[in-house]
C-alpha positions in Angstrom: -44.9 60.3 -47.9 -47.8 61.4 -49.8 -45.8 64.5 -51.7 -43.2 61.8 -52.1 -45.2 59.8 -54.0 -46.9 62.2 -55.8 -43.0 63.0 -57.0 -42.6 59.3 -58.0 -45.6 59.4 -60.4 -44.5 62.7 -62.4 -41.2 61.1 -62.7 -43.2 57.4 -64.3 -46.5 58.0 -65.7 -45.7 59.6 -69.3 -42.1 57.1 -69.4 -42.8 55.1 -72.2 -41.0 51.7 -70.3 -43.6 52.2 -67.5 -46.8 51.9 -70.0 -45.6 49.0 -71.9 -44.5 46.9 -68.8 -47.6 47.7 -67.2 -49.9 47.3 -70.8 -48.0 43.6 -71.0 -48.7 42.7 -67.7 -52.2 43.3 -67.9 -52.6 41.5 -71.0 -50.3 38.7 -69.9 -52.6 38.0 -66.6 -55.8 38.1 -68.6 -54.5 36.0 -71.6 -52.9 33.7 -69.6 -55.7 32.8 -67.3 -57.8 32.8 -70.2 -55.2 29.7 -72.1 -55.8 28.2 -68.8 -60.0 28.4 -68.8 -60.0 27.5 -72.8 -58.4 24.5 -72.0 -59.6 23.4 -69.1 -63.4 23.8 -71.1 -62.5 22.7 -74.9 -60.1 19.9 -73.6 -60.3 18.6 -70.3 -64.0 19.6 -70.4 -64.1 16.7 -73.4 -62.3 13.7 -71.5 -64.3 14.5 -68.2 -67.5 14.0 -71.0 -65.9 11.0 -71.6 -66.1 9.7 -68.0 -62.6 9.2 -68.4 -61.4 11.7 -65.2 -63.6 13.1 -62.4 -65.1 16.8 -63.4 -63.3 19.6 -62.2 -63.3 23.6 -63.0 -60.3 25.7 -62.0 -62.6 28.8 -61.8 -65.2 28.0 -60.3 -65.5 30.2 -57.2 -64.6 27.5 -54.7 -61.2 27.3 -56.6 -60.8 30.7 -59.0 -58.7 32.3 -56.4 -56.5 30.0 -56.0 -56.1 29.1 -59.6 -55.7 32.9 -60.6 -53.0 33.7 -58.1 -50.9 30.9 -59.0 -51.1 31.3 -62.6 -51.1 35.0 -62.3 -47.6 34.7 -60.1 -45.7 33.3 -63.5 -45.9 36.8 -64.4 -44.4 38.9 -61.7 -41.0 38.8 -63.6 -42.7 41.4 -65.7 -43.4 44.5 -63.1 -39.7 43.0 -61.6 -38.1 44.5 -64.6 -39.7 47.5 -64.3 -39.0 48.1 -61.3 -35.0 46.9 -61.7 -35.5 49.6 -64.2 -37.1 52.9 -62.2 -34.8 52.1 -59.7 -31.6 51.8 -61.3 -32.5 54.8 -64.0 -31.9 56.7 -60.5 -28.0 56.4 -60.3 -27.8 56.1 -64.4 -29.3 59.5 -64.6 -28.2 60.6 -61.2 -31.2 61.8 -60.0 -30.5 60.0 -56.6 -28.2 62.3 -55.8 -29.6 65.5 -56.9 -33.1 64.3 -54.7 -30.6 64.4 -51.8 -28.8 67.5 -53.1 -32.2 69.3 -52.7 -32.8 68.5 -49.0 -34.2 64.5 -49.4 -32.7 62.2 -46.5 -31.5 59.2 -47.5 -34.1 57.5 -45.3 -37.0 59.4 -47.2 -35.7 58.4 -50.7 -35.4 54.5 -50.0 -38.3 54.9 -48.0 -40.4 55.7 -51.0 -39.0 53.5 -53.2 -40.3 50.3 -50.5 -43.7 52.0 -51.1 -43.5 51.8 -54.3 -43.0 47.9 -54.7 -45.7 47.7 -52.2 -48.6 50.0 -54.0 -47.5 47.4 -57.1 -47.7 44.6 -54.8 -51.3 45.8 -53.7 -52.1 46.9 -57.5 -51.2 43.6 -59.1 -53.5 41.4 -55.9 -56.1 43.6 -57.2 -55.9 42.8 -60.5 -55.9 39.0 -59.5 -59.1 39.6 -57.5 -60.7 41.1 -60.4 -59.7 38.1 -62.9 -60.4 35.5 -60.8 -64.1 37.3 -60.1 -64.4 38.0 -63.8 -63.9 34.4 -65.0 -65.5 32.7 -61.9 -68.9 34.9 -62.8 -68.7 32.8 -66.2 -68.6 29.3 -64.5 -71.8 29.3 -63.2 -71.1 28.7 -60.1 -72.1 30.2 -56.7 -70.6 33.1 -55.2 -67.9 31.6 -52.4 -64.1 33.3 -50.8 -63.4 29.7 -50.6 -59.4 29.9 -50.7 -59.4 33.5 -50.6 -56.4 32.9 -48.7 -54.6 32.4 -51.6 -54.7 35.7 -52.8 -52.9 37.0 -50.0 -50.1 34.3 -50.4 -50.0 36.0 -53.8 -49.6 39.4 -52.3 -46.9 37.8 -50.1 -45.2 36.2 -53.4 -45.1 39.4 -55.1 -44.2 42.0 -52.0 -41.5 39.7 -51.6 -40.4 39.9 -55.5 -40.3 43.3 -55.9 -39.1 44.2 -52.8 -35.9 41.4 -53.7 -35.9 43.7 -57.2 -35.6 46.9 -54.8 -32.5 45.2 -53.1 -30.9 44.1 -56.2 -31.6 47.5 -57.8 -29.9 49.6 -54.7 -27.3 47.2 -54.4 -25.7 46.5 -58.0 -27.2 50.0 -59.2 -26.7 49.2 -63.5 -29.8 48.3 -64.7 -28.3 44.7 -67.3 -26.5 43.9 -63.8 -29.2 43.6 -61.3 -31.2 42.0 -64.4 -28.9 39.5 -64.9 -28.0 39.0 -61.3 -32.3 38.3 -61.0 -32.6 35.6 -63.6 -29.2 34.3 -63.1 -30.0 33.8 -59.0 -34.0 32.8 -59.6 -32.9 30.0 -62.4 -30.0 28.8 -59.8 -32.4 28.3 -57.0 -34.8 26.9 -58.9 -32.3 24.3 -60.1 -31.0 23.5 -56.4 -35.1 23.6 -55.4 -35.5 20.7 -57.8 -32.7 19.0 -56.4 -34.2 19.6 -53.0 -37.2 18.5 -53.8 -36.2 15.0 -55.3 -33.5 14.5 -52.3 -37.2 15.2 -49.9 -38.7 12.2 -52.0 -35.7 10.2 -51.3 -35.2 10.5 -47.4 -39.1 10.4 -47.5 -39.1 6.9 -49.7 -36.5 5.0 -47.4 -36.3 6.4 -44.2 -40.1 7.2 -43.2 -39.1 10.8 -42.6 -41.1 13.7 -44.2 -39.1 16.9 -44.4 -41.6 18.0 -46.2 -40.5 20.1 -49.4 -37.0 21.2 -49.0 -37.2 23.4 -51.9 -39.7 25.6 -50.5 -37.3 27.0 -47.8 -34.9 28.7 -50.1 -35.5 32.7 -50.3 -37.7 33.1 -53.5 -39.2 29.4 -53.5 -40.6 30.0 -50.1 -43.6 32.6 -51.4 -43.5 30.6 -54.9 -44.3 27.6 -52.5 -47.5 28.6 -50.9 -49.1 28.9 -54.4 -50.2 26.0 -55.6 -53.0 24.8 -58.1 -56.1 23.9 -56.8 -56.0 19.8 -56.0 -57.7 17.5 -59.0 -57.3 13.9 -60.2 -53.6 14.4 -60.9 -52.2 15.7 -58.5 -54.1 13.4 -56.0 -52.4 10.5 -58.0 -49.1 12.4 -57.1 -49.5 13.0 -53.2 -48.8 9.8 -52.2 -45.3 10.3 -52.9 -44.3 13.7 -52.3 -43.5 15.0 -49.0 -46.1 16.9 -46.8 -46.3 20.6 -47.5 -45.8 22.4 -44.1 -47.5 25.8 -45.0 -47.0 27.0 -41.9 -43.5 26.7 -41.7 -43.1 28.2 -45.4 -45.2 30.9 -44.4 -42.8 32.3 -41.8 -39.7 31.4 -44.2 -41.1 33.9 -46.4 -42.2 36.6 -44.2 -38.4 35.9 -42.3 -36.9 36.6 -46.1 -39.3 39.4 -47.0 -38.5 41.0 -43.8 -34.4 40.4 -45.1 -35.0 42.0 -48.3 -36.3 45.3 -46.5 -33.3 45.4 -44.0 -30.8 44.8 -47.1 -32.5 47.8 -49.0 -32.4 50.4 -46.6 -28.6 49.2 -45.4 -27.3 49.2 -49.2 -28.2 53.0 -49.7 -28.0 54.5 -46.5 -24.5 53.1 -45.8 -22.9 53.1 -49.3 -21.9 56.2 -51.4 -24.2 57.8 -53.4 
């Protein structure tokens, strides 16, 4: 695996795609957060001043973590496309089939392309860890792993992304396609999550019953689901009416769906014609 990877790299790291992608997401996670600190100080800093709301700091270290994985996960679309994009440049420039020409199994080359959306899945968790340490170490606030969990929800959320981009990518093989086919499927389920979501209010607001959030069990919503921001005076005001959020349950949706996308990747090459 290791000479299969080193392959991979010659093949990315002077591609001009791969350095902007990866230059963008980096900038993208630290901006972002950053938006997300400037306001929280300059403007909700001001109306807790004012009394007006109870104080509360996203990055502190009892809630950084948490707060920098879910923000941070708004930006997985990002290494998606690249990764739509080594894929597919495989059967545009049919170097797929010349790898296999030259003695690679088709187990060995799919093999190394799963390991590849999980060294970016383990890359982009560490990038998260150092954010949330960086801006947490300007709060002021006491070293804590307080919802540390969250980051590995995170690393859930985006295993199961780019593995879903691996699928796509093996499966429709044109790179515009499997783009398309991403955003067209993740604004779809969003739209029927929302619709899930309000119908959960409902059956929860006249029957009694709490189904918790319906939306959550879809394929892509279930890892989006565990990441939450950390609870303040809003979204306390909120709780009373939305449904109980069975982590649990959520959790083993999206290791059942991660564990679909693998199955689906390695079935779509090895079976199919090169």
């Amino acid at each position: 695996m290791d000479k299969l990877l080193q392959i991979e790299w010659m093949k990315i790291k002077n591609y001009r795609t791969f350095i902007i992608l990866g230059l963008f997401f980096v900038l993208g996670v630290v901006t972002t957060n950053y938006i997300v600190y400037s306001v929280n100080k300059n403007v909700v800093g001001e109306i807790n001043t004012a009394g007006l709301v109870p104080s509360f700091n996203p990055y502190s270290f009892d809630n950084t973590w948490q707060t920098t994985s879910y923000v941070t996960g708004f930006l997985l679309v990002l290494p998606v496309l690249l990764l739509i994009i080594l894929i597919t440049n495989e059967y545009t420039f049919r170097t797929n089939r010349q790898n296999i020409i030259d003695g690679l199994s088709r187990q060995q080359f799919i093999s190394v392309k799963l390991m590849m959306a999980f060294i970016m899945a383990v890359i982009c968790t560490l990038l998260v860890i150092l954010t949330g340490l960086t801006f947490a170490a300007f709060s002021g606030s006491s070293f804590s792993l307080n919802k540390f969990s969250h980051v590995g929800f995170f690393f859930l959320k985006s295993l199961s992304y780019f593995m879903l981009a691996v699928m796509l990518s093996v499966w429709v093989r044109r790179t515009g396609f499997a783009i398309g086919i991403f955003f067209i499927y993740m604004g779809a389920e969003n739209i029927v999550s929302q619709l899930l979501d309000v119908w959960s209010m409902k059956i929860k607001r006249d029957t009694g019953l709490d189904l918790g959030s319906m939306g959550d069990y879809l394929p892509m919503n279930a890892s989006d689901g565990l990441l939450t921001f950390p609870d303040n005076p809003l979204k306390t005001i909120t709780k009373s009416v939305m449904p109980t959020e069975y982590t649990w349950l959520i959790l083993i949706l999206a290791i059942v769906y991660l564990a679909g996308f693998v199955i689906f990747s390695r079935k779509f090459f090895i079976k199919r014609d090169l």
